[in-house]
C-alpha positions as CSV (number, residue, x, y, z in Angstrom):
1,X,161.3,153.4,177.2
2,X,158.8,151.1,175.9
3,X,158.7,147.4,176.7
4,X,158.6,144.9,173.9
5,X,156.7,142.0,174.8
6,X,158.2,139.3,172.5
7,X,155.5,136.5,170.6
8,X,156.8,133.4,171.3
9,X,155.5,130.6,169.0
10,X,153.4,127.9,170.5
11,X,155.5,124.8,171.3
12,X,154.3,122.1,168.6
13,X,153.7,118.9,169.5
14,X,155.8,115.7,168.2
15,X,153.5,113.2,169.2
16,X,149.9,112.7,170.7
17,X,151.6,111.7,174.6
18,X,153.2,115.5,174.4
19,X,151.4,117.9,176.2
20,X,149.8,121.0,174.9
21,X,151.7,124.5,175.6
22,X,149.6,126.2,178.2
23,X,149.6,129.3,176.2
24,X,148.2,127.2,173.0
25,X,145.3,125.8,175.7
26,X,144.4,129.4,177.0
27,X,144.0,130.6,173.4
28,X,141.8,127.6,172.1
29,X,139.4,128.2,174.9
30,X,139.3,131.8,174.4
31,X,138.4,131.3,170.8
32,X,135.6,128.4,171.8
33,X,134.3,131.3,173.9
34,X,134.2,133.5,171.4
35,X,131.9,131.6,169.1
36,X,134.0,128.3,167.5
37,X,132.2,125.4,167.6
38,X,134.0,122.8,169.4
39,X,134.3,120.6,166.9
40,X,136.1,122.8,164.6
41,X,138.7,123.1,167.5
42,X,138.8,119.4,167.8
43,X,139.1,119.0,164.5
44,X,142.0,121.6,163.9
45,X,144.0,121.5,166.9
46,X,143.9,117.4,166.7
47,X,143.1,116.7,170.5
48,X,140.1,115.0,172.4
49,X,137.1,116.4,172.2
50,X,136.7,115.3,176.0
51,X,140.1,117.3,176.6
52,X,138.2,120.6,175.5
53,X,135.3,120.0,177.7
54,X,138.3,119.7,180.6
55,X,139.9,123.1,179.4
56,X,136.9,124.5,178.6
57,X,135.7,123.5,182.8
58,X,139.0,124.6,183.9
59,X,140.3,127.4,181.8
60,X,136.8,129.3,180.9
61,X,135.9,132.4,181.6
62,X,133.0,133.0,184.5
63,X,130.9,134.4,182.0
64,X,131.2,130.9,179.9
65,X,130.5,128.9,183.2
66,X,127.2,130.7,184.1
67,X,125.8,130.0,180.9
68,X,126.6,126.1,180.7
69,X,123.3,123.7,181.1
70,X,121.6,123.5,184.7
71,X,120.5,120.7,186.3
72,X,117.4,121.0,188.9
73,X,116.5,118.9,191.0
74,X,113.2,116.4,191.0
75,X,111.1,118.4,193.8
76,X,111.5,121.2,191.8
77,X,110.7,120.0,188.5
78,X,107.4,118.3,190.0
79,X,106.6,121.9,191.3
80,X,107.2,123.2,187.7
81,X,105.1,120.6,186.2
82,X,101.9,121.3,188.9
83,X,101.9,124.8,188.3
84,X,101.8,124.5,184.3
85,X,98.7,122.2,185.1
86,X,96.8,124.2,187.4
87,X,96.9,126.7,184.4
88,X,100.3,128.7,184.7
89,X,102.1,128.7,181.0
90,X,105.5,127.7,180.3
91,X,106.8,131.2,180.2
92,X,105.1,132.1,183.2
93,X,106.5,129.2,185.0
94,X,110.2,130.0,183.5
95,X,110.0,132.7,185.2
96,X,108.5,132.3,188.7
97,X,110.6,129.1,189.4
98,X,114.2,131.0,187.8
99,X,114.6,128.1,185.6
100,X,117.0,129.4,182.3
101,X,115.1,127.0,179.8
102,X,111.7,126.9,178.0
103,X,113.2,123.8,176.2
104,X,113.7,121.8,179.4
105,X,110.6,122.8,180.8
106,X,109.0,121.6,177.5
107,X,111.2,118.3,177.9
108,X,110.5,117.8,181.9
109,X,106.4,118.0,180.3
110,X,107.3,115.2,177.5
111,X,109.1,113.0,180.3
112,X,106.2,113.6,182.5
113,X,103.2,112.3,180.3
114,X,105.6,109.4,179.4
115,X,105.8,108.2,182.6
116,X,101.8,109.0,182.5
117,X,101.4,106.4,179.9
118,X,104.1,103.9,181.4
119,X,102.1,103.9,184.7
120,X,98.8,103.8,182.6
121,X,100.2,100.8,180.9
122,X,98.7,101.2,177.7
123,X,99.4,97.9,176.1
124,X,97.5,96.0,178.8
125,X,94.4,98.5,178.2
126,X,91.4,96.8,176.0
127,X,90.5,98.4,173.0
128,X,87.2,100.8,173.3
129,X,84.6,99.0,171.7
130,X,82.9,100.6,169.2
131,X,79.5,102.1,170.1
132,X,76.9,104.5,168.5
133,X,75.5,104.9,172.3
134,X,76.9,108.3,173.5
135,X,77.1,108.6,177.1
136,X,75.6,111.3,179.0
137,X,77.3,114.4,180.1
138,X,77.6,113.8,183.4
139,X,79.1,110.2,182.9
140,X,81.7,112.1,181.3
141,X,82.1,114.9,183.5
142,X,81.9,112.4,186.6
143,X,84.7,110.6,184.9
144,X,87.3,113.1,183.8
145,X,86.8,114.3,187.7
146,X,87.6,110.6,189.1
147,X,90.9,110.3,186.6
148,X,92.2,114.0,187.3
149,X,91.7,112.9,191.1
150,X,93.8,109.8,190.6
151,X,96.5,111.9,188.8
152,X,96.9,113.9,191.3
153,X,97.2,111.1,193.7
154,X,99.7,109.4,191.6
155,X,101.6,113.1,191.7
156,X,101.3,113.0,195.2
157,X,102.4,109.9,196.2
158,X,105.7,110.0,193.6
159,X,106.7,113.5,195.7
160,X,106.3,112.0,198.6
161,X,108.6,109.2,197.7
162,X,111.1,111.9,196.1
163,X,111.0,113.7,198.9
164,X,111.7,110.8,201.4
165,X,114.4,109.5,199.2
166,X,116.2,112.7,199.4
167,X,116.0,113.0,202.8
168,X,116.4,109.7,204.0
169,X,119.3,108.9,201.7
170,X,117.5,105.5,200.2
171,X,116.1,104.2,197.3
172,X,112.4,103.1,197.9
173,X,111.2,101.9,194.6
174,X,111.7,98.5,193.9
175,X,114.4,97.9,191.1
176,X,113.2,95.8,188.0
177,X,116.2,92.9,188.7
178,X,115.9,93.2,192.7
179,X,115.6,89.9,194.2
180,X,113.2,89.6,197.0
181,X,114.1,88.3,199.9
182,X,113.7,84.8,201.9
183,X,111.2,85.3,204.7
């Protein structure tokens, strides 16, 4: 004999406080895994859009899960960014440190030479002044060696504060609003 498995519709819901039938919450996240952009499910199914990032977390497949965004931490970043500088490209880099991302690599690089030009302090710099003397090549070449040596200083010494903050479990720079104290 063959078993008929009846379809049951999905229990509407009267009002917003009602809760959704779990069959109805199974089959929304199965089509958002299948290729429905989330706001179309919002949009149709008239519910949260934080709710389906809930389902989504607790309901989706571990196929779904392994492909949702990563987040790595500083000391590896750092490690990313030095390698790309001593010459290893992006793809290269992707690769060796198992990082899924060429965009966030590229975005770590942006957040990195912003924080170049915050420490620089660019506004307080003097404009160059504006001469037809041309320096000689080993003015130059002596100072791209002297900035490229405090770069990497400046690299060394934020690691080593990462690092000790991890470890130790503090925070070691100074807040902009902290208050010093009364000595």
């Amino acid at each position: 004999m063959e078993t008929k498995e009846k379809f049951e519709p999905f229990i509407v819901r009267q009002h917003k406080t009602q809760p959704f039938d779990k069959r109805l919450i199974k089959e929304i996240v199965l089509l958002v895994e299948q290729g429905l952009p989330r706001y179309a499910a919002v949009e149709k199914y008239g519910m949260d859009k934080s709710t389906l990032g809930l389902w989504m977390r607790t309901h989706g497949s571990k196929e779904y899960q392994s492909n949702k965004r990563c987040s790595y931490p500083l000391t590896l970043r750092r490690s990313v960014l030095r390698a790309i500088e001593g010459g290893m490209t992006i793809s290269q880099a992707r690769v060796t440190f198992n990082v899924k991302s060429i965009t966030a690599i590229k975005n770590w690089i942006k957040a990195d030479q912003q924080e170049k030009y915050d420490l620089v302090g660019a506004q307080l710099l003097p404009p160059m002044p504006k001469t037809s003397q041309k320096k000689s090549k080993d003015e130059v070449k002596d100072l791209q060696k002297a900035l490229a040596e405090a770069e990497l200083k400046i690299k060394a010494l934020d690691t080593m504060i990462d690092i000790a903050e991890e470890q130790l479990k503090v925070d070691i720079r100074k807040k902009s609003g902290a208050k010093q104290s009364e000595e």
